[in-house]
Phi, psi and omega in degrees: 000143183292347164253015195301340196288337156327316196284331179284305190304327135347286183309306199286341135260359147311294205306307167282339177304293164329311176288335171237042193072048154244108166271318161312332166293274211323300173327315198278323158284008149282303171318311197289330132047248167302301159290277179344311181265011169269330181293304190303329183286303213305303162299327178276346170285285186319331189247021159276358178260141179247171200242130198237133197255167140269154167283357155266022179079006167274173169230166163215148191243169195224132158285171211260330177264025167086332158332137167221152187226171198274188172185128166101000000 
């Protein structure tokens, strides 16, 4: 996914944060991190579902195991 590359740059300033004394910085980007990569599975779960329109303006949305449920 295009967005995992966030995570290096994170690592690599956690890396320097360590290397020059900010331990609180280094402490906080771990955390953020962490939150970065639960928004990334969160996203690759939402957009693996695909989205299908009909001509009365309903959606129906479809899950990978092909199940759908309408929406509108």
């Amino acid at each position: 996914m295009g967005q995992k590359w966030i995570i290096d740059v994170l690592a690599d300033l956690k890396t320097f944060a360590e290397g020059n004394d900010l331990p609180v910085l280094a402490s906080k980007l771990d955390e953020v991190s962490r939150v970065a990569e639960a928004e990334i599975e969160v996203l690759a779960q939402v957009t693996s579902v695909k989205m299908q329109g009909d001509q009365s303006g309903t959606r129906r949305f479809f899950n990978q195991a092909g199940t759908s449920r309408r929406i509108g």
